[in-house]
C-alpha positions in Angstrom: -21.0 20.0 -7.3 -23.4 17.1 -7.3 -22.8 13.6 -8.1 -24.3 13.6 -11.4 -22.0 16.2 -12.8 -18.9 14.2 -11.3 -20.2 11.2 -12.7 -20.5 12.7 -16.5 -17.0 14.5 -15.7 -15.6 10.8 -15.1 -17.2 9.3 -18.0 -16.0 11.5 -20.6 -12.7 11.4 -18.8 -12.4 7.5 -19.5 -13.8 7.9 -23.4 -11.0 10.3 -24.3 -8.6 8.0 -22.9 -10.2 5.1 -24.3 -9.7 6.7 -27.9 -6.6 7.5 -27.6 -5.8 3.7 -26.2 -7.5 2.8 -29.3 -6.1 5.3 -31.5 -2.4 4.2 -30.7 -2.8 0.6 -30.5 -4.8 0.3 -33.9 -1.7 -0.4 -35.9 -0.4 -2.5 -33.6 -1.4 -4.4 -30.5 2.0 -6.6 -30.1 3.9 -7.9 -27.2 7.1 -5.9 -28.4 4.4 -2.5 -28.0 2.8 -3.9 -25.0 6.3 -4.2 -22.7 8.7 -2.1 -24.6 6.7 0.6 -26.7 8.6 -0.5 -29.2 11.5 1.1 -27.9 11.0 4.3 -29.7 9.9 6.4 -26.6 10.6 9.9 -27.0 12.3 10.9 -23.9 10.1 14.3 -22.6 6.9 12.3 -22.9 8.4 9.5 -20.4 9.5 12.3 -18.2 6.2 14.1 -17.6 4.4 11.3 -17.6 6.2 9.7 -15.0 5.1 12.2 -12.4 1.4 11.4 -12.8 2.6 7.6 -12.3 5.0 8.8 -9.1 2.8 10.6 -7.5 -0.2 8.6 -6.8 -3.8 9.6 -5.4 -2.4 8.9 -1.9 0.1 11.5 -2.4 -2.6 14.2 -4.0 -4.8 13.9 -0.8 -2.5 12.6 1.8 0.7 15.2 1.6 -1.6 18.3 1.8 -3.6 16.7 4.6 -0.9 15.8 6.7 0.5 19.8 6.1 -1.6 20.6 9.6 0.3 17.8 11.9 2.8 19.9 14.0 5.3 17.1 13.5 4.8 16.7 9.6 4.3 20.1 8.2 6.7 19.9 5.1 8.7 17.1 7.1 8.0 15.7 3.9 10.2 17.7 1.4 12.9 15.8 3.6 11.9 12.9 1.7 11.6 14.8 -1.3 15.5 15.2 -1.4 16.3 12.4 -0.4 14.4 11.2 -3.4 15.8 13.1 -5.8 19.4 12.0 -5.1 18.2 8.2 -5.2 16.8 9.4 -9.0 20.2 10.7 -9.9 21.7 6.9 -8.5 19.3 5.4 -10.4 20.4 7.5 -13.6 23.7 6.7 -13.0 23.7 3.2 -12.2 21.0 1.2 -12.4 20.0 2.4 -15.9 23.7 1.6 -17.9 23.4 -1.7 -16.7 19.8 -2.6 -17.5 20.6 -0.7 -21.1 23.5 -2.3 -21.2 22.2 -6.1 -20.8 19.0 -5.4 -22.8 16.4 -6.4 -20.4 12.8 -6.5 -21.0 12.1 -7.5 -16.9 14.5 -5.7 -15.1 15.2 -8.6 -12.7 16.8 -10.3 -15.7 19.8 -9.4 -14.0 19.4 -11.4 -11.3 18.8 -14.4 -13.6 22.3 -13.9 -14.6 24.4 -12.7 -11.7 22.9 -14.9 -9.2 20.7 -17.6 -10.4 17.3 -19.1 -11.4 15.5 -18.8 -8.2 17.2 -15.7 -6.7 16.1 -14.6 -10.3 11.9 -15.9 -9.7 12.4 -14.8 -6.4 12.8 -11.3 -7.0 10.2 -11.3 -9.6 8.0 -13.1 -7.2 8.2 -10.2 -4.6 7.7 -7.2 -7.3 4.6 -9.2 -8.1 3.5 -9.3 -4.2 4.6 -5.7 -3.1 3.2 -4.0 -6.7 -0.3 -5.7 -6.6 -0.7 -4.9 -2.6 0.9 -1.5 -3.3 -1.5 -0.5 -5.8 -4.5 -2.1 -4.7 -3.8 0.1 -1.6 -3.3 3.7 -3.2 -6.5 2.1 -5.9 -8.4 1.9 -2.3 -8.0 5.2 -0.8 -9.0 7.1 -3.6 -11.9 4.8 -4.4 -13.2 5.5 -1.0 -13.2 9.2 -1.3 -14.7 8.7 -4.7 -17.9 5.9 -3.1 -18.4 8.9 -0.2 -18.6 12.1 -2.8 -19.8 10.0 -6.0 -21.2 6.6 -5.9 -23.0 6.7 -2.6 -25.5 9.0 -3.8 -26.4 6.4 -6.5 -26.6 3.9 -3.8 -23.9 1.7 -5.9 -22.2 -1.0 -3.8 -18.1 -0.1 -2.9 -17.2 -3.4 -4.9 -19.2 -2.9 -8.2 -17.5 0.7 -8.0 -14.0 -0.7 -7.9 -14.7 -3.4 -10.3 -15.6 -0.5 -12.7 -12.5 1.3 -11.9 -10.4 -1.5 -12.8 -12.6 -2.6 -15.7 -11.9 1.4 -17.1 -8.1 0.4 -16.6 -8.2 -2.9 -18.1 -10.4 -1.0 -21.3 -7.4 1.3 -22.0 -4.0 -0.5 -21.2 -4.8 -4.5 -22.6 -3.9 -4.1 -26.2 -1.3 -1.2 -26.3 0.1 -1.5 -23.3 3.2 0.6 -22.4 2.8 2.0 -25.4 -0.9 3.5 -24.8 0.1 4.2 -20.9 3.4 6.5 -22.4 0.6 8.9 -23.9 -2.1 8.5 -21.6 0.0 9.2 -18.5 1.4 12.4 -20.1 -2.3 13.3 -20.7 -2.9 12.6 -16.8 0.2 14.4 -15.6 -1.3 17.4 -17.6 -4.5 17.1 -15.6 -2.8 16.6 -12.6 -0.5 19.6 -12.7 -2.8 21.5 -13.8 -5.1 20.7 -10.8 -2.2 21.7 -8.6 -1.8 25.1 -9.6 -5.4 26.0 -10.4 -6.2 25.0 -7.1 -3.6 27.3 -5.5 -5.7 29.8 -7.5 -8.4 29.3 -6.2 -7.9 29.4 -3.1 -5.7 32.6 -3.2 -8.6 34.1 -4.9 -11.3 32.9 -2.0 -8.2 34.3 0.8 -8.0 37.3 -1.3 -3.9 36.6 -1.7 -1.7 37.7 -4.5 0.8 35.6 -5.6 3.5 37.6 -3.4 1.0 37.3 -0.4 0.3 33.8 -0.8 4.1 33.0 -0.7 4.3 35.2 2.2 1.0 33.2 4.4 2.6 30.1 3.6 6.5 31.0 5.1 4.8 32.7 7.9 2.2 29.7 8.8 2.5 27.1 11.4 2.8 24.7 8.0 5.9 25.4 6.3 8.9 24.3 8.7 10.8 22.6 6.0 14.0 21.2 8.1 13.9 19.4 11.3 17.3 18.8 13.3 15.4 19.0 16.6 15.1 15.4 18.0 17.0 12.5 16.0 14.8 9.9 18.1 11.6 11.3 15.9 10.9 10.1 13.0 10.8 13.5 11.3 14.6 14.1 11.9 16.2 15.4 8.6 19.1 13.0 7.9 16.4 10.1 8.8 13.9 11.6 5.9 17.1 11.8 3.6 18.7 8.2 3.9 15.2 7.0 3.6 14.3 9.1 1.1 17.7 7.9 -0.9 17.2 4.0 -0.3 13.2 3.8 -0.7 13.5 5.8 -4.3 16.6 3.5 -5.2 14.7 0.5 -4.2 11.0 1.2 -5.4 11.6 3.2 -8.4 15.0 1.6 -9.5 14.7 -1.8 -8.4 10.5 -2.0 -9.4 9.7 -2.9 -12.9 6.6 -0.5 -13.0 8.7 2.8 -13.4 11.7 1.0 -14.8 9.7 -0.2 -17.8 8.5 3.3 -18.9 12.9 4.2 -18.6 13.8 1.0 -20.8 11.2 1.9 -23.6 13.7 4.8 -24.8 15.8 4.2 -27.7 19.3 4.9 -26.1 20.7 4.9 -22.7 21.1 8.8 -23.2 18.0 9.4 -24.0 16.7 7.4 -20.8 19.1 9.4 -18.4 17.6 12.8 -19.9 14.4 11.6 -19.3 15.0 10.7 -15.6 17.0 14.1 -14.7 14.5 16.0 -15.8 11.7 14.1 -14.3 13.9 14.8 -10.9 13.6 18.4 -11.9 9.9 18.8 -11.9 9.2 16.0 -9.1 10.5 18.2 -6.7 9.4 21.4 -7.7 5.5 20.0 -7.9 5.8 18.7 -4.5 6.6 21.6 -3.2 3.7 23.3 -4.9 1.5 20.3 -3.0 3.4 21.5 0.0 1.6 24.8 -0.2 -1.6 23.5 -1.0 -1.8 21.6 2.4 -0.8 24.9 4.0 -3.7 27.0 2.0 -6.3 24.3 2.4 -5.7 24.5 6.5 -5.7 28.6 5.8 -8.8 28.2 4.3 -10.3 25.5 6.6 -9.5 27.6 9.8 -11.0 31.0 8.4 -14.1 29.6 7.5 -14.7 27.2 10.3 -14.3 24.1 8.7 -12.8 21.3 10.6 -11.2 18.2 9.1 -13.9 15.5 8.4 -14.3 12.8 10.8 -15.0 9.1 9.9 -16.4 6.5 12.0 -15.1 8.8 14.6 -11.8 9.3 13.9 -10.7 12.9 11.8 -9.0 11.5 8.3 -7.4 15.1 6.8 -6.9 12.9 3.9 -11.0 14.1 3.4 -10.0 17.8 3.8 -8.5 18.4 0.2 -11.6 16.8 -1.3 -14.5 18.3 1.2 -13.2 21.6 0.9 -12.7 21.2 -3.1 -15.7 20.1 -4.0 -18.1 21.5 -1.7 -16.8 25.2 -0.3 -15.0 26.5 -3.9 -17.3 26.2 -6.1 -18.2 24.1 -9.5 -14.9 24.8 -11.7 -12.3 24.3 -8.6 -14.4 21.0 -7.7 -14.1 20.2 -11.4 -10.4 20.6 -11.7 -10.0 18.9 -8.1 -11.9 15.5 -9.4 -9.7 15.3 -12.8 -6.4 15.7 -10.5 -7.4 12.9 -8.1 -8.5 10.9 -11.0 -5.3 11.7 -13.1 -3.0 10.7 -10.1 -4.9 7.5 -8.9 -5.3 5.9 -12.7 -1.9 6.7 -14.1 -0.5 4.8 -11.2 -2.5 2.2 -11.4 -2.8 1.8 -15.0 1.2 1.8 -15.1 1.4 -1.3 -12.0 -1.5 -3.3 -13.9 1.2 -3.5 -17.4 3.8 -3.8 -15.4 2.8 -6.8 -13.5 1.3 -8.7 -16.3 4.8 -7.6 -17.8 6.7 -9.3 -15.1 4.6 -12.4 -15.0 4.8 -12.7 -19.1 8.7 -12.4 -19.0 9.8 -13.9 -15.8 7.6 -16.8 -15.5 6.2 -17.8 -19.0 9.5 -16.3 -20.9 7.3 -14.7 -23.8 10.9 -12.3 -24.5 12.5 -15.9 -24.8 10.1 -17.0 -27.5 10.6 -17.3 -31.1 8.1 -15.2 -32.3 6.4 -13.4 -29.0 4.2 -11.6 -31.3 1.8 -14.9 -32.4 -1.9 -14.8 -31.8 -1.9 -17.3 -29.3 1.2 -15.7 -27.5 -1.1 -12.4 -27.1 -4.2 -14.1 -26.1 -1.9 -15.6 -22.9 -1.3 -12.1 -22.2 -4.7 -11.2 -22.5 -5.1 -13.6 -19.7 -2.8 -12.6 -17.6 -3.8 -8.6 -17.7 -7.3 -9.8 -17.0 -5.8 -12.5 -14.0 -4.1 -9.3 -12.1 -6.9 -6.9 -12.9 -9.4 -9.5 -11.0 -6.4 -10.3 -8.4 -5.8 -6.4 -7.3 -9.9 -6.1 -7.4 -10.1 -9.1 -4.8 -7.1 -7.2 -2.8 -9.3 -4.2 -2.1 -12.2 -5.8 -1.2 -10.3 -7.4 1.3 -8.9 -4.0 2.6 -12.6 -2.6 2.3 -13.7 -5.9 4.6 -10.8 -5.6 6.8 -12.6 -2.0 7.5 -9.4 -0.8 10.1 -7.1 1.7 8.7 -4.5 1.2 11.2 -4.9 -3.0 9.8 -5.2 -2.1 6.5 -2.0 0.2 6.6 0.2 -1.9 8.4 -0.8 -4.5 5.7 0.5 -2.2 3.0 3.8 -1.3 5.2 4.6 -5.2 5.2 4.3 -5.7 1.3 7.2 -2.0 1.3 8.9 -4.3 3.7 9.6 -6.6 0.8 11.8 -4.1 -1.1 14.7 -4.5 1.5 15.4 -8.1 0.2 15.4 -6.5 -3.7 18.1 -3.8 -2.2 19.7 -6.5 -0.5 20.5 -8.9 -3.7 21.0 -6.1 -6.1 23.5 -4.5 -3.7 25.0 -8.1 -3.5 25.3 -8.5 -7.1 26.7 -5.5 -7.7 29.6 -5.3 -5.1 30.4 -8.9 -4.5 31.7 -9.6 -7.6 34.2 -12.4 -6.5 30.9 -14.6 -5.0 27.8 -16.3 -5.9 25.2 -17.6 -3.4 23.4 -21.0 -2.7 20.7 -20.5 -5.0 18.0 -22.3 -3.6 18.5 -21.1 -0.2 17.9 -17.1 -1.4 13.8 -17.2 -1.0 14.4 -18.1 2.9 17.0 -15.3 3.2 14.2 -12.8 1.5 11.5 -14.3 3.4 13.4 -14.0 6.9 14.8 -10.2 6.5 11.0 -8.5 6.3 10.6 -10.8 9.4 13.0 -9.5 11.4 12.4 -6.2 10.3 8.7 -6.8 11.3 10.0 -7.7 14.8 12.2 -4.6 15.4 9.3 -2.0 14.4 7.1 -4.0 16.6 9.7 -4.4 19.6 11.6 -1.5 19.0 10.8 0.4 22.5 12.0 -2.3 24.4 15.6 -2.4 22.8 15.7 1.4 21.5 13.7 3.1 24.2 12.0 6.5 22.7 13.6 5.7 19.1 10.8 5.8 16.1 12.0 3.6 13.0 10.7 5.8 9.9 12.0 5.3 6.4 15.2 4.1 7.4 14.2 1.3 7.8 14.6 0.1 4.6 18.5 0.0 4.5 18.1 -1.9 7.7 16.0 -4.6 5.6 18.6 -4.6 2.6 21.7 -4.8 4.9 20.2 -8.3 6.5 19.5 -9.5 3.2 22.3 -8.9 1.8 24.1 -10.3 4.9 22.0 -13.3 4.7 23.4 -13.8 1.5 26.5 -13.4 2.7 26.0 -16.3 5.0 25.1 -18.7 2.3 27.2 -17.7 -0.5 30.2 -19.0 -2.0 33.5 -18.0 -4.0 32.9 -17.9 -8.0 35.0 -20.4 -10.5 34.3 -17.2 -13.0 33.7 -13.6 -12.5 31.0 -12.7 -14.3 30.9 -8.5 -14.3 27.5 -6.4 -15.8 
């Protein structure tokens, strides 16, 4: 498939979501359609569209290319449970009490359990996590995209990501959530799609049924599912679980990007619907991504094709895309490229509303307003959307300049670090009724916990000998915070119960 074709393919990719940005948004381009949708969201469309925003372009390449580690294979389904009882926590609880208090900005609740700046302070690290977050995931696809795509136009890495973002900015500034609620069911479609077509495909080039394939894949060196072996790993299985339980409950439940797309439903019932059946189909797709990884290293290892190596160093999140588009043929390469780009721009499309969300509501107060909907009011958005599409461009030219994966990832493991301080003051709010904290003493308690978890992960052997800190480690964060607060906090006059 040559880069001309992809090219075209991507263009007429961004049109049709262009007019459909413009098609929904032509009656009405307002801040209530912008962060709410207008709160007429029907249920099924959030649902499936969530998975294209949950399972970004890191996830399309990265989980099948990680399928041929001895120590992954599908450690990863683990995880996957473990996520999909934090979903059913966040159903549960989370959801009845944002529903219940009405919140635009999810970290409303903070505002009014524990105070002005615990309130900013949460907001403050969404903002910090969900710009590095994204511009991360944004980066690793855009890469595979410069090598396959852009290169061969000799276009710079930063005009190609500043036309990645620019397509973004072109389809989410005047509807919003509103456009992203369609769009993002569109991209799901795509991605899906991509997933079993390219099972297909390659079943077809291994000559497998459907039976047979199922078979290869139980019987491979891939598919071990479970791992009780060693508890000092960090594939052990109640690890993967706990962590899988805690990361979902605190960057799905406690993060305004996926949150917003929930609150734009019309009823609390309708929301919880919306997020069991997501959990439904999140898990079953990732197994199906599972099996991918396990055919693509079938595939690689019968026709002598070994993982792709960059500046020395063999990256098998390349092997999904070499072998896709250049060893399956035009249509397979074709459905490959639409996956990828479904999975990477319905994540970031969803951060980039989220964030200016965020910013609008918890630091210029636009759902405190009189009439958010004036001219001028929108124009300030306008701003803002622009502000964090230039801010998360300027991120990933740092990464690209950084040029050090290990560096770049362990920049993008401190900004998941920040998450443990949102566990720890929502698990504070919720169970300590009978206290309040020190207010102004709540960004140093946030600020110190990644800190210490930093040191631990860093330090670890010399206290914890042969012990690897995986996702755990998150309810290690959110236990300091929320003893931190603890520390500073003091008996309410008043309970105040949400």
């Amino acid at each position: 498939m040559t880069p001309t074709t992809i090219l075209i393919l991507i263009i007429v990719y961004f049109g049709l979501l262009i007019l459909i940005s413009n098609i929904v948004s032509k009656k009405n381009s307002d801040n209530d359609t912008f962060f709410k949708a207008n709160k007429n969201s029907k249920w099924y469309l959030v649902a499936f569209g969530m998975i294209g925003t949950a399972l970004s372009g890191v996830t399309f390449i990265s989980v099948p290319g990680e399928v041929g580690n001895p120590d992954l294979q599908f450690k990863y389904f683990q995880f996957v449970l473990g996520n999909a009882i934090g979903f059913l926590i966040i159903a549960k609880v989370l959801l009845p009490l944002y529903y219940r208090m009405n919140l635009t900005s999810i970290y409303g609740y903070i505002e009014q359990r524990l105070g002005v700046v615990s309130y900013k302070t949460a907001a403050t690290i969404f903002l910090i996590s969900r710009t590095i977050g994204s511009a991360f995931r944004l980066y690793l696809v855009v890469i595979v995209l410069q090598r396959y795509v852009f290169d061969a136009f000799q276009v710079p890495f930063a005009l190609t990501v500043l036309i990645s973002l620019g397509l973004i900015f072109a389809y989410t500034y005047r509807g919003g959530l509103k456009t992203i609620i369609i769009t993002d069911t569109l991209q799901t479609f795509f991605l899906v799609s991509s997933v079993f077509l390219t099972i297909f495909f390659i079943c077809r080039s291994l000559n497998f049924s459907t039976f047979e394939a199922f078979e290869a894949v139980k019987e491979s060196n891939y598919s071990k599912i479970l791992f009780f072996d060693d508890y000092l790993k960090g594939n052990y299985f109640w690890k993967q679980i706990l962590g899988g339980i805690f990361v979902t409950i605190a960057m799905v439940g406690l993060d305004q990007d996926l949150m917003q797309k929930n609150l734009s439903c019309k009823n609390i019932g309708e929301a919880q619907k919306n997020m069991f059946t997501f959990t439904g189909i999140f898990v079953i797709i990732n197994i199906f991504f599972l099996s991918v990884g396990a055919l693509l290293y079938m595939f690689a290892q019968k026709n002598g094709i070994a993982v792709p190596m960059v500046d020395g160093v063999a990256r098998t999140d390349f092997l999904f895309p070499e072998i896709a588009l250049k060893s399956l043929g035009i249509f397979p390469a074709v459905v490959f490229l639409l996956g990828l780009t479904a999975a990477t721009f319905a994540t970031t499309d969803s951060a980039l509303t989220a964030l200016t969300t965020s910013f609008c509501v918890d630091f210029l107060g636009m759902d405190k307003t009189e009439n958010q909907n004036k001219p001028n009011i929108v124009r300030t958005r306008h701003i803002v959307h622009v502000g964090f599409s230039l801010l998360m461009f300027l991120v990933i030219i740092v990464f690209n300049a950084i040029n050090d994966a290990s560096v770049v990832k362990m920049i993008f493991k401190v900004a998941s670090y920040t998450y443990g301080p949102l566990l720890g003051l929502y698990a504070f709010g919720l169970f300590m009724k009978s206290k309040t904290v020190l207010d102004k003493l709540v960004p140093l308690v946030c600020i110190l916990s990644p800190a210490i978890c930093f040191l631990i992960t860093k330090y670890s052997s010399l206290f914890l000998g042969d012990y690897v800190i995986d996702n755990e480690l998150i309810i290690v964060n959110g236990l300091i915070t929320f003893l931190g607060l603890l520390i500073i906090s003091k008996p309410t006059t008043e309970n105040t119960r949400y």
